[in-house]
N, C-alpha and C positions, 0 to 999 in steps of 0.2 A: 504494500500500500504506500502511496504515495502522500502524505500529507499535506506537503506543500501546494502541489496539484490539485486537490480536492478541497484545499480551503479559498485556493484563488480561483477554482471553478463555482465554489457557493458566492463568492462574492461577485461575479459576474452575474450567475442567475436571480442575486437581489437587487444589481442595477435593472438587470433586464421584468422583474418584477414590477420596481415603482415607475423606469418609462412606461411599461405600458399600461399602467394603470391610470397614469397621468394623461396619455393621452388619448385615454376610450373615457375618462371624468366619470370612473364607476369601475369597482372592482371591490377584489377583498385582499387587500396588501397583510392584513394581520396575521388570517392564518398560513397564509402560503409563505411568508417570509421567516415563521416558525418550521417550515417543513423543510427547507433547504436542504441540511444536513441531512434529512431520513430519505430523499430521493438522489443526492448526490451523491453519499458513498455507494447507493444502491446501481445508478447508472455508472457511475466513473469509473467504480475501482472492481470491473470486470464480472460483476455477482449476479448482474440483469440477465438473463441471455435472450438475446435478440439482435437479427441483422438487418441493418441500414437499406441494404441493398435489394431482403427480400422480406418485406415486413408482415407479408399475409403467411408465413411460412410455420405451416400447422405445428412442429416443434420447435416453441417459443415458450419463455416465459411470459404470463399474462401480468397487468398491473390493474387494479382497479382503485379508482381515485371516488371513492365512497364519498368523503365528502369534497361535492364534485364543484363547489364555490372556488376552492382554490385550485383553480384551473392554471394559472399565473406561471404558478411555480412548473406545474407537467407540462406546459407550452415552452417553456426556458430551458426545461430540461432536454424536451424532444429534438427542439431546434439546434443545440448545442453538441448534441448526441451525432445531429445530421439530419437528421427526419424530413426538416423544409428547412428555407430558405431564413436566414436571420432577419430580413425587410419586413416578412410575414409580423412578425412579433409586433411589429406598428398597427398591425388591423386589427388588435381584438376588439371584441362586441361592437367592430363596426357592422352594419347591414350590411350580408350579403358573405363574409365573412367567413374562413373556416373555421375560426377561434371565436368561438365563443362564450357566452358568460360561464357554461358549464361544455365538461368535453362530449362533445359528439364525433362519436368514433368512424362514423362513414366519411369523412372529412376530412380526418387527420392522422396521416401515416401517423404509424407505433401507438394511435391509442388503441386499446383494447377492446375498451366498455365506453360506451355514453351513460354518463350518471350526472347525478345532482340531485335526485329525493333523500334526504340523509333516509338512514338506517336498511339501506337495500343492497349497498355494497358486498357485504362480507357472506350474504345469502349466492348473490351471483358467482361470486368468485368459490365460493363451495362446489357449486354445480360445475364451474370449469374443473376443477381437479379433482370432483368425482368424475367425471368426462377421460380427464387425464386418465386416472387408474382405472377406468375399465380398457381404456385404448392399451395400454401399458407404454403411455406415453412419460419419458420421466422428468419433463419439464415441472416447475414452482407455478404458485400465485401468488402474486402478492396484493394485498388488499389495505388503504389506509386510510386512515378511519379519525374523527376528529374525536375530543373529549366529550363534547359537548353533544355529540351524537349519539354517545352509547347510553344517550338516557331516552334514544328510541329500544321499545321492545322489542322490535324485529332481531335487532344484530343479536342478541340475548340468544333466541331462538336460532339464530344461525350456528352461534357460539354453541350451543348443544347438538346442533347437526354435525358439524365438523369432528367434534369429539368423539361420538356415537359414531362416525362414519371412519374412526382411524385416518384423517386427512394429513398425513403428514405433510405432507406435497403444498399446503398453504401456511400462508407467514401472514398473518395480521401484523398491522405497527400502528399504535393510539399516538397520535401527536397530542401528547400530553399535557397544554399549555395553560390550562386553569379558567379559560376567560371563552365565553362564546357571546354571541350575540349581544343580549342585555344585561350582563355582567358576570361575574366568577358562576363558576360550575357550583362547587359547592353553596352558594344561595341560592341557586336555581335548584338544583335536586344533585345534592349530592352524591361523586359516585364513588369515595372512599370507601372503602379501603380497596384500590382498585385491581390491586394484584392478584388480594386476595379471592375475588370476584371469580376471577379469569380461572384460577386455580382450583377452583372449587365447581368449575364446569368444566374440568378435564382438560386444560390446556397447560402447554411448556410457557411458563411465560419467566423471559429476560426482560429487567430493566434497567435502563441505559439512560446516559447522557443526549437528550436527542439534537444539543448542538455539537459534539465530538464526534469527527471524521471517524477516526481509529476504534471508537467505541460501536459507534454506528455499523462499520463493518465488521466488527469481531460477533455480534450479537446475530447480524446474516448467514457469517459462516459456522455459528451454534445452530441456530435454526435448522439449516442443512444437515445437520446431524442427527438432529432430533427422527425419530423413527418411533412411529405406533401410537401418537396424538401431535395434535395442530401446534405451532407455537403462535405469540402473541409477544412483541418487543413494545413493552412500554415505554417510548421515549421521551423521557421529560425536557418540555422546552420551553420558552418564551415566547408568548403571542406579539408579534412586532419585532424577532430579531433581528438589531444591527442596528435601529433606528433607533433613537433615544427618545422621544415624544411620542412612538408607539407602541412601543415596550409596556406590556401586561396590560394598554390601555384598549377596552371594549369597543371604544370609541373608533377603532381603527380594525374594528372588526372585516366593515364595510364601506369604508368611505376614500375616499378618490384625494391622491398629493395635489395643491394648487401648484403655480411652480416655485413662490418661493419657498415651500412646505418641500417641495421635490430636490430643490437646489440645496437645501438643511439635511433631508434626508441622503442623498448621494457625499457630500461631506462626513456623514456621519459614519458612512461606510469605509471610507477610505480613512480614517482616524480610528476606528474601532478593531476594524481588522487589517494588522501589519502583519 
């Protein structure tokens, strides 16, 4: 693993995050700029498997982007990856548009899944890797999933399927950030003790640093190990990293940089991360 590489590549996909949120004046910079690190080790440092060149290609691993709001980050990722073109990254949620507010997968090489209803994620990517294992295909899913979503009952329900079903072949990762919508998780419904949770419906679950390169991928290549139940990487992060005035704040759950808000945020970045 390269670290260096992987920290100067999250720092591109969070420039590439607050332009283009800046200039579609609608986005959700909060949580996608917490999820850097859990898709960047994942795509950078060789763990994904998937080819650029042939991306319908039935053995792949799949990604599902449950909560399908922060699309931001999976468009930064994909473009970077190679998928399209870097100019693209200018049109999101413009009309007309392959990027939009949530991913829609018939549009946009390397996505897997069109989502954005929270809590249907981790049910879908179930069915892929029961798919997988009857094919005796021996590709992964990966599925990731906000905090503030696992206080829909569906994923619950899924989390009991997967278990029940021996899925070893799927990786859940909870971007762990404390903060959704109209404020912290735990005053909305809290879902502590969250490991415990996880653990007590049959799953492996590792918890990690979910802004640590090194961590982030050491916890993937546990995962892979894992044989005879699902794991689950709880990676605890910051809603707003790297940005100092979004950092744990709700208020940036959903709302759009002006530019001097943009021009504070881009400084913030290059100061924060040396």
């Amino acid at each position: 693993m390269d670290r260096l590489y992987l920290e100067k590549t999250g720092r591109m996909i969070r420039r590439d995050i607050l332009n283009m949120i800046h200039l579609a004046g609608s986005g959700h910079p909060g949580g996608s700029l917490s999820a850097v690190e859990i898709l960047t080790s994942l795509y950078f440092d060789d763990i994904f498997q998937c080819d650029v060149n042939d991306p319908d290609k039935k053995e792949r691993d799949r990604l599902v982007l449950s909560k399908g709001h922060c699309a931001p980050v999976l468009y930064s990722v994909l473009c970077r990856k190679g998928f399209f073109e870097e100019k693209e990254l200018d049109t999101l949620r413009k009309l007309g548009s392959n990027l939009q507010g949530h991913p829609y997968a018939a549009k946009v090489y390397g996505l897997d899944v069109s989502s954005g209803s929270l809590g249907q994620g981790l049910s879908v990517a179930n069915g892929i890797a029961l798919g997988y294992k009857k094919q005796n295909i021996e590709n992964r899913v990966y599925c990731l999933l906000g905090d503030g979503e696992l206080q829909e009952g569906q994923v619950w329900e899924a989390a009991l399927s997967a278990a029940q079903f021996n899925l070893d072949n799927v990786c859940a990762i909870v971007d762990n950030n404390h903060v959704q919508l109209d404020g912290r998780t735990e005053e909305i419904k809290k879902m502590e003790p969250v490991i415990d949770k996880w653990v007590s419906f049959g799953w492996n679950v590792i918890p990690v640093d979910g802004h640590d390169v090194a961590s982030m991928s050491s916890a993937y290549h546990q995962a892979m190990q894992m044989k005879g139940k699902p794991t689950v990487i709880i990676a605890e992060t910051i809603k707003g990293k790297g940005v100092s005035f979004m950092e744990d704040k709700c208020e940036w759950h959903g709302q759009a940089p002006d530019t001097e808000q943009l021009r504070l945020a881009l400084t913030d970045l290059e100061e924060m991360f040396v």
